[in-house]
C-alpha positions as CSV (number, residue, x, y, z in Angstrom):
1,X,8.7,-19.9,45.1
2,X,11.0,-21.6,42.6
3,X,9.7,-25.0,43.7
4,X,6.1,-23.6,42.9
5,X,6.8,-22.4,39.7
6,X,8.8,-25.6,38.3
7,X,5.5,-27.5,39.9
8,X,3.5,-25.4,37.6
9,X,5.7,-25.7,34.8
10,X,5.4,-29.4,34.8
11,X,2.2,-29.4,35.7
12,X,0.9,-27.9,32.7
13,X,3.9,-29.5,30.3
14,X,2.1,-32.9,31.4
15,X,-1.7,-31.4,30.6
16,X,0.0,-30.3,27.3
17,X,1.4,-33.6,26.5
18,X,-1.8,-35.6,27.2
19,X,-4.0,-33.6,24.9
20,X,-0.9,-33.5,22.4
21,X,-1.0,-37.5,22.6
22,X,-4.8,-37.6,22.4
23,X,-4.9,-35.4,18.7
24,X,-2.1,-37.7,17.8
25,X,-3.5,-40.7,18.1
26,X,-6.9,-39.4,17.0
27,X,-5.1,-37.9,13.7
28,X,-2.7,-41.5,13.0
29,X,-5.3,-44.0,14.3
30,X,-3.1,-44.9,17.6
31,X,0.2,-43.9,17.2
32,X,2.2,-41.7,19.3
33,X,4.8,-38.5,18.7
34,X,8.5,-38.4,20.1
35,X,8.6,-36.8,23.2
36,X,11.2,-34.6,22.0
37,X,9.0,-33.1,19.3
38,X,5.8,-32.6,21.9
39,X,8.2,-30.5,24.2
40,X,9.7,-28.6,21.2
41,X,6.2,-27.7,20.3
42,X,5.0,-27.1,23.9
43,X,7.7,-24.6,24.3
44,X,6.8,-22.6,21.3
45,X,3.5,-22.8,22.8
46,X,4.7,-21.1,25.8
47,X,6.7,-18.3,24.0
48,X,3.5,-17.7,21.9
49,X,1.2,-17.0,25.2
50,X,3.9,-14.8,27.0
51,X,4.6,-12.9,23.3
52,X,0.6,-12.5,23.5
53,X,0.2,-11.5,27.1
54,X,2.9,-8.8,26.5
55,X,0.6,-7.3,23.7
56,X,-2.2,-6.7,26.1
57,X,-0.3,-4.6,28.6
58,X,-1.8,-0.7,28.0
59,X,1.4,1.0,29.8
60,X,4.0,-1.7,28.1
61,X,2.7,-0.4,24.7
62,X,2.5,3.1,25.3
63,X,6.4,2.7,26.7
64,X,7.5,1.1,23.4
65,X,5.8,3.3,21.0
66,X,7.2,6.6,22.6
67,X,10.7,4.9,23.6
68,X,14.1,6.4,22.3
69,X,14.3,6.4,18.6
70,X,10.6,5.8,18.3
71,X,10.6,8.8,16.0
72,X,12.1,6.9,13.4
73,X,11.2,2.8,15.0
74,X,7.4,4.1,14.5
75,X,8.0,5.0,10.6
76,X,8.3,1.4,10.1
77,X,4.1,0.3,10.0
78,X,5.2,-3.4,10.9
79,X,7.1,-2.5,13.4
80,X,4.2,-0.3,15.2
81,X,1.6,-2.6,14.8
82,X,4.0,-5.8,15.4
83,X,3.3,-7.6,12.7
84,X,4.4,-10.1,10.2
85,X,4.8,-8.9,6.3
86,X,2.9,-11.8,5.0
87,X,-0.3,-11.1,7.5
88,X,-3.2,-10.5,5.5
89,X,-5.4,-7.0,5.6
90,X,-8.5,-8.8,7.8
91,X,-5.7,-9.9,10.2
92,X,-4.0,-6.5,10.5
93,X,-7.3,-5.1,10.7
94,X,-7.8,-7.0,14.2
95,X,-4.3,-6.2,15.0
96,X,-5.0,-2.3,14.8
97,X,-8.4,-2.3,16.7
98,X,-7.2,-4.4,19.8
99,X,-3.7,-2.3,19.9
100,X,-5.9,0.8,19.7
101,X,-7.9,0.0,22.4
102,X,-4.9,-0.5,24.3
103,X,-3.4,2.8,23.9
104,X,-6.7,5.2,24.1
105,X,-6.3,8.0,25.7
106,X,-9.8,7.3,27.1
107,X,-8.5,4.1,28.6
108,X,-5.7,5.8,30.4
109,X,-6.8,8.9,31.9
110,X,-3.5,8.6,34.2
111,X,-1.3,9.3,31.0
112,X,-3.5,10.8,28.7
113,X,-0.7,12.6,26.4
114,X,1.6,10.1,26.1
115,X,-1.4,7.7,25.2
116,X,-2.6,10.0,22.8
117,X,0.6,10.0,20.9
118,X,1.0,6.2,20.9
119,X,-2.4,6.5,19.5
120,X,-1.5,8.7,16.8
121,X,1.7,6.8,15.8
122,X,-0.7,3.5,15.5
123,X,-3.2,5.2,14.1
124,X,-0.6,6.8,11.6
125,X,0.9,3.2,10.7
126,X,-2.8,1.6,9.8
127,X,-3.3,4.1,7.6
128,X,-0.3,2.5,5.2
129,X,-2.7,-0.6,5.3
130,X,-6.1,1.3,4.9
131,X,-5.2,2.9,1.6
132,X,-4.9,1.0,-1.8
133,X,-1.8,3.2,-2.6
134,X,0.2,3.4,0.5
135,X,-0.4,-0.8,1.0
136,X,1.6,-0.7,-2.6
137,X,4.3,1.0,-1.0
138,X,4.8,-1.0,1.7
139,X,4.6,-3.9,-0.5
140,X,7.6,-2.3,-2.7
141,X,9.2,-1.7,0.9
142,X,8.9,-5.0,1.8
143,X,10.1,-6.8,-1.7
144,X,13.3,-4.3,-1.4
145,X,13.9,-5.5,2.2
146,X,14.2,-9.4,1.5
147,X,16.6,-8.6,-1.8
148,X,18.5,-6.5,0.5
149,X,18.6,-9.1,3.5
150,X,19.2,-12.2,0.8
151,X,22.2,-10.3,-1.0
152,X,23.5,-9.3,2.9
153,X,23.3,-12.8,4.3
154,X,24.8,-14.4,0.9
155,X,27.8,-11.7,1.5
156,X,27.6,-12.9,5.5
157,X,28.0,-16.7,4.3
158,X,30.6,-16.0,1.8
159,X,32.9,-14.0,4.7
160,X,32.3,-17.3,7.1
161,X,33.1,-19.5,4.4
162,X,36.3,-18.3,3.9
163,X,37.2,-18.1,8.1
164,X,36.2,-21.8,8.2
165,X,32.3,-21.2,9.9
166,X,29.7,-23.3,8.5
167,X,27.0,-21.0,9.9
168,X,26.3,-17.6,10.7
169,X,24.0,-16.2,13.4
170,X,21.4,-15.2,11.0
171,X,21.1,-18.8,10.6
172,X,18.8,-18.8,13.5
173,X,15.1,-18.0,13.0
174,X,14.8,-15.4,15.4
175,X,17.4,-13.6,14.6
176,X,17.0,-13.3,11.1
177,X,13.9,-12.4,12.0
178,X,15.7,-9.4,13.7
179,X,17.9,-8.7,11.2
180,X,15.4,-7.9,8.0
181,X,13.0,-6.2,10.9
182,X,16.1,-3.6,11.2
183,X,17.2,-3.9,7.3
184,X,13.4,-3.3,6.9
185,X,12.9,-0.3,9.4
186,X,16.2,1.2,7.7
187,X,14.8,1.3,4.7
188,X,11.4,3.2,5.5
189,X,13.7,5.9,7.6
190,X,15.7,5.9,4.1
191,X,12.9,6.4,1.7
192,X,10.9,8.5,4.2
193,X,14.1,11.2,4.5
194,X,14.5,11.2,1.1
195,X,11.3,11.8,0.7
196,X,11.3,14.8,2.9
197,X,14.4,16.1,1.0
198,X,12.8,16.3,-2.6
199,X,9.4,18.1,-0.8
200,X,12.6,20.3,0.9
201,X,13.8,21.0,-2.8
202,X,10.2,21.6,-4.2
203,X,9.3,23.9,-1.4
204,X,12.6,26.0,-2.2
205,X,11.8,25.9,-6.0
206,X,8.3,26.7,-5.4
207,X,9.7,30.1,-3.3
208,X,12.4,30.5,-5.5
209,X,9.8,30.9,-9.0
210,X,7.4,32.7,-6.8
211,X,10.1,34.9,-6.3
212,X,11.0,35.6,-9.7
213,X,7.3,36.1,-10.7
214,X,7.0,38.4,-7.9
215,X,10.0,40.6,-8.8
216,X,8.6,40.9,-12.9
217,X,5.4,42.0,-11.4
218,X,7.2,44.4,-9.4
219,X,9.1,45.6,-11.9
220,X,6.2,45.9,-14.7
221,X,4.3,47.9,-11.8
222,X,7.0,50.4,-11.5
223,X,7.7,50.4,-14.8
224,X,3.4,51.1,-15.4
225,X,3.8,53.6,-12.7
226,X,6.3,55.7,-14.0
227,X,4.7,56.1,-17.8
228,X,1.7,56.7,-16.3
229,X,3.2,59.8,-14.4
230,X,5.3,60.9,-17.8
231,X,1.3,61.1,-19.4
232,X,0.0,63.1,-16.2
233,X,3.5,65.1,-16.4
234,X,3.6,65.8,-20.1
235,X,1.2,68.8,-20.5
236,X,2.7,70.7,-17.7
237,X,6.1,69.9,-19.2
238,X,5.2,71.2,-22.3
239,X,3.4,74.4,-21.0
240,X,6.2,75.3,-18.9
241,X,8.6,74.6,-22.2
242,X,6.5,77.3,-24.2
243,X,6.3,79.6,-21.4
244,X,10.1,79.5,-21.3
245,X,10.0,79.9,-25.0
246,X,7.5,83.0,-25.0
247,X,9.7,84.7,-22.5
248,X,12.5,84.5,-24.2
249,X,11.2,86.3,-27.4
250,X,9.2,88.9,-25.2
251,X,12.9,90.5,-24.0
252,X,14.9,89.8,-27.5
253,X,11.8,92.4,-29.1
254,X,12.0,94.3,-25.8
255,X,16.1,94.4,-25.9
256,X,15.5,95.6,-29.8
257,X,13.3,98.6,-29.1
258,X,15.4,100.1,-26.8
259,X,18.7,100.0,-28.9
260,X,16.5,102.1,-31.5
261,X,15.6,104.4,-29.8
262,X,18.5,105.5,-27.7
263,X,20.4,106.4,-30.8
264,X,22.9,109.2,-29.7
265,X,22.9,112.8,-31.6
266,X,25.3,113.4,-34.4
267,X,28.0,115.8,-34.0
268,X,27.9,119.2,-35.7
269,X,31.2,120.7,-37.3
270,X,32.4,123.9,-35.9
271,X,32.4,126.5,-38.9
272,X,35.4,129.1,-38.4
């Protein structure tokens, strides 16, 4: 098996290299290219197919848009559509529709729910692209990101500097790469939090005024309420008042007429 596979491999190195030579010649009138530099190129060729042919796997997407962490991987549109900051809009465009495909639900009926959420969180990250306003954002994301990575790396140099390293991992391609795809995905989970936490505080100052509007109403209801029943209440209070009042003078004249009349008889003196 391994001696089939290195066959391959050089099989198709050497079809590489003839049609290399062939466009080099064609492009420089007869001269050749280093051999070095054709299988340099041919190997980036190579990681380009199998970084392709990994896209086009249904179940390999679905697995790394609902993977651990996705939650806050996904909130990073680059990262869920797996492309480069600099592509342009047509080119993301294309992107979106073949990585849709891939995820349907209709095109796995085996894992319907999982594919639907993959679906959503792709669907989700176009959207940033689709509108005028969001694609501004992401812009603003993006022009944070490389000040952050720049000032970062110029702090990473400085450290090395002074232990005696000429370089630093980031120096390599790839994983620079990696490191302002993290710095960048940070930054969205940042903003995006923060986000959350101000509509948070606006939600609770929202309830908290409704509240306070609620409780005058309350109070001006009560307060309506009770005038209203002092108005229905008056007449009868004031009835009652002047019956209490009548009363009162009916048995002072009634205590009057009988200390008049009840005078007792005068004494007669006994004549001797």
């Amino acid at each position: 098996m391994r001696i089939t596979v290195q066959s391959t491999f050089i099989t198709n190195y050497t079809k590489f290299k003839k049609r290399k030579m062939q466009k080099v010649k064609m492009a420089t009138g007869g001269e050749g290219s280093s051999g070095e530099n054709t299988f340099t190129e041919f190997m980036n060729e190579v990681k380009a197919i199998e970084k392709r042919d990994s896209v086009l796997t249904s179940v390999q997407q679905i697995d790394r848009l609902l993977r651990p962490g996705s939650k806050y991987s996904n909130l990073n549109p680059y990262n869920v559509l797996m492309i480069d900051a600099d592509l342009t809009l047509d080119k993301i465009k294309k992107t979106y529709r073949k990585l849709s495909f891939l995820v349907h639900p209709d095109k796995n009926p085996d894992d319907k729910d999982r594919a639907q959420l993959a679906f959503d969180a792709v669907s989700k990250a176009y959207e940033m692209f689709n509108d005028e306003e969001k694609y501004a954002y992401c812009k603003g994301v993006i022009e944070e990101a490389e000040a952050l990575v720049e000032h970062k790396l110029e702090e990473k140099r400085a450290l090395a500097k002074k232990s005696g390293k000429i370089t630093i991992e980031e120096d390599d391609p790839e994983k620079c790469k990696t490191f302002f795809n993290n710095t960048l995905t940070k930054l969205f989970v940042d903003l995006d939090l923060k986000k959350k936490a101000m509509e948070e505080r606006d939600i609770h100052e929202r309830k908290r005024k409704r509240e306070e509007v609620d409780e005058i109403k309350e109070k001006a209801k009560k307060e309506k309420e009770w005038k209203e029943q002092w108005e229905e209440t008056r007449t009868k209070r004031v009835d009652s008042w002047r019956s209490f009042q009548d009363s009162k003078t009916k048995k002072k004249k009634k205590g009057k007429g009988l200390s008049t009349g009840l005078k007792p008889p005068k004494l007669k003196l006994e004549k001797k």
